[in-house]
C-alpha angles and dihedrals in degrees: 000000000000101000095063098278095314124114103219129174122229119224135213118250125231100257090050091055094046087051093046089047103047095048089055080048096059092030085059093045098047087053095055100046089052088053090055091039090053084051089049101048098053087048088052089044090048087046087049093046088048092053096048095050089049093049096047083044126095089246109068084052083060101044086042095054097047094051085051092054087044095246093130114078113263094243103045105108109248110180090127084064094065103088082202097056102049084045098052093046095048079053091050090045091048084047098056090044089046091062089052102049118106110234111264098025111135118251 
């Protein structure tokens, strides 16, 4: 044996435990925040499919037309109303998803 004929563990030091720890820490965090984000980003996909529907639908011309002949109340919010607006935010939405996606998945 090496050591002079002793079998002797050696032990970690206390730099190398806080390391290891804090890397299982991060390992264990990250995990976890992929597995909400995963959760978030299929109840932000169902919302944007819900707008766009709604805005290629009958109905937002409707809705659109009666705020423009002031049939809708002043103070009623009206943002999905702006064209503009649900179409910038379904590009925002395809540009996140864009910078996710793996090269070469299918879109």
């Amino acid at each position: 044996m090496a050591n002079g004929g002793t079998d002797r563990k050696r032990t970690a030091g206390k730099k190398q435990i806080a390391r290891i720890a804090y890397y299982e820490e991060l390992m264990d965090r990250t995990l976890r925040e992929i597995r909400e984000a995963g959760s978030l980003m299929e109840d932000i996909t169902d919302n944007a499919r819900k707008l766009e529907t709604y805005l290629q639908s009958g109905d937002w011309m409707k809705d659109f037309e009666a705020d423009e002949n002031g049939l809708l109340p002043a103070d009623l919010k009206k943002g999905v109303l702006s064209e503009d607006g649900l179409t910038d935010l379904l590009d925002e939405l395809k540009e996140l998803t864009d910078r996710f996606r793996t090269p070469g998945e299918d879109e």
